[in-house]
N, C-alpha and C positions, 0 to 999 in steps of 0.2 A: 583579541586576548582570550586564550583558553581560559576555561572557569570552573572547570571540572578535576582541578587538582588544588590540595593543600599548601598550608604554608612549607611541609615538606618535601612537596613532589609526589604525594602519592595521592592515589585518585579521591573525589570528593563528588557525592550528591550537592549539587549548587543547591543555595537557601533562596526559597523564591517566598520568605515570611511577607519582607515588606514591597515585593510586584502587586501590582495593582490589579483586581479579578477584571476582567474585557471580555466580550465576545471573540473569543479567535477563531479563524477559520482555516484550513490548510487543505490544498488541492495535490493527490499524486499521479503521478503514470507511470507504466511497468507494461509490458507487451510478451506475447507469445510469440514465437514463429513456427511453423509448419507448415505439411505438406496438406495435399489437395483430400489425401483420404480421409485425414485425421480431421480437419473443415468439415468437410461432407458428413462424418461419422458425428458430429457435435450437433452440427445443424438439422439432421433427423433425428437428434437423442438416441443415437445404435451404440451409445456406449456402456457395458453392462456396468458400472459403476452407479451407471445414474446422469441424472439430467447434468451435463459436464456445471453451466452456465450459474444454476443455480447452487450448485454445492460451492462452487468457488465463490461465490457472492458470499454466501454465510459461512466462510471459514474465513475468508476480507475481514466481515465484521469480528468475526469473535477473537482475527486476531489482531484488528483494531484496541480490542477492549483487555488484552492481553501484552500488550507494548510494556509495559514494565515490569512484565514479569521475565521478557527478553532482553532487553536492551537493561543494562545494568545503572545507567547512571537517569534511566527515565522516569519523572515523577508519579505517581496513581492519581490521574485526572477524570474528574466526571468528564462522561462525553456523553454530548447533551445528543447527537446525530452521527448517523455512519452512512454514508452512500455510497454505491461501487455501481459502474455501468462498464459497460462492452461496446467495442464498436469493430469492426472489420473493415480488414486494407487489404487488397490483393497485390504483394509487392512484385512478384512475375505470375504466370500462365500457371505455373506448378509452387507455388507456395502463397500461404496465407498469413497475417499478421492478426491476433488478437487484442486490443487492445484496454487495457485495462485503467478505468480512471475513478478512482475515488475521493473520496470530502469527508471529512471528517470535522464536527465543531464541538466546540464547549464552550462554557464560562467560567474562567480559571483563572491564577497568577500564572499559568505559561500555557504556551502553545500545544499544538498537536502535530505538526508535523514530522514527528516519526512516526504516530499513529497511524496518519493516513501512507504514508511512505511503508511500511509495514504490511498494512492491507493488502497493498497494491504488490506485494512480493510475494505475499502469502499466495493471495487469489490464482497469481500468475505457477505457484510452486503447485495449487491445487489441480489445475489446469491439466498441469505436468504427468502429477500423480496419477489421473483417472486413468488418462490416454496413453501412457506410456505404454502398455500393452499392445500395440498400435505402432508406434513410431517413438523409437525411445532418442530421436535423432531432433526432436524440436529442441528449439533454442529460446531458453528466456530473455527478453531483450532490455537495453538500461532500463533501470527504475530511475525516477527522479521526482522533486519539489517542482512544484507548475507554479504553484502559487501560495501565499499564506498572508493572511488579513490579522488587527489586532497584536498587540503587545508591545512593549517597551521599543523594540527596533524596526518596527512601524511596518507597513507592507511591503511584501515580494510576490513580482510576478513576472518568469523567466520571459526571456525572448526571444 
């Protein structure tokens, strides 16, 4: 059942007064693709933008901490942690895969996984950004929920 509409049909911030505050936790991933130059160009830092790895990591976070200024119907939650890591997949000879995973937690009446789902689009859009000068032909790949701990509908953890 959607929750996010009124008794009218038109939309509604859900009241989360009387959820219960819990540890939550929420896991996302989100990936890059591209070619072998744009890899190489990342992994020596020759991108004049700046060190690709680390900007994207801190725009993850800050646009972890920015989620409901995006997402219209998201509540303003302390977010007690933000994590964003990388990891690399060579899916053929000539292209590479970025891959982008973040965590995001708090102690709230709701969750965070648009937070972390967020991060993990942003990081991936920043990515985009530096290096597009470069190869404007890379491909963001799904974003999705890995996992999420805490609150009312108990854990999720994809498979």
């Amino acid at each position: 059942m959607l929750t996010h509409f009124n008794e009218e049909g038109r939309a509604k911030m859900v009241d989360i007064t009387e959820k219960k505050i819990s540890t939550r936790v929420a896991k996302a991933r989100s990936s890059i693709f591209m070619g072998t130059e744009v890899y190489e160009a990342i992994k020596l830092q020759n991108i004049k933008k700046g060190d690709v790895l680390s900007v994207a990591q801190v725009a993850g976070i800050m646009a972890a901490k920015q989620t409901p200024s995006l997402i219209p119907m998201c509540h303003p939650i302390p977010i007690s942690g933000v994590n964003i890591s990388f990891e690399w997949e060579s899916s053929d000879k000539d292209n590479m895969e970025l891959i982008i995973l973040t965590e995001v937690k708090t102690v709230s009446s709701t969750g965070v996984e648009m937070e972390a789902l967020t991060a993990a689009s942003v990081a991936a859009l920043t990515v985009y950004d530096m290096c597009k000068a470069i190869d404007k032909s890379m491909t963001i790949g799904s974003t999705f929920l890995l996992e999420k701990s805490g609150g009312k509908s108990g854990d999720f953890k994809r498979k």
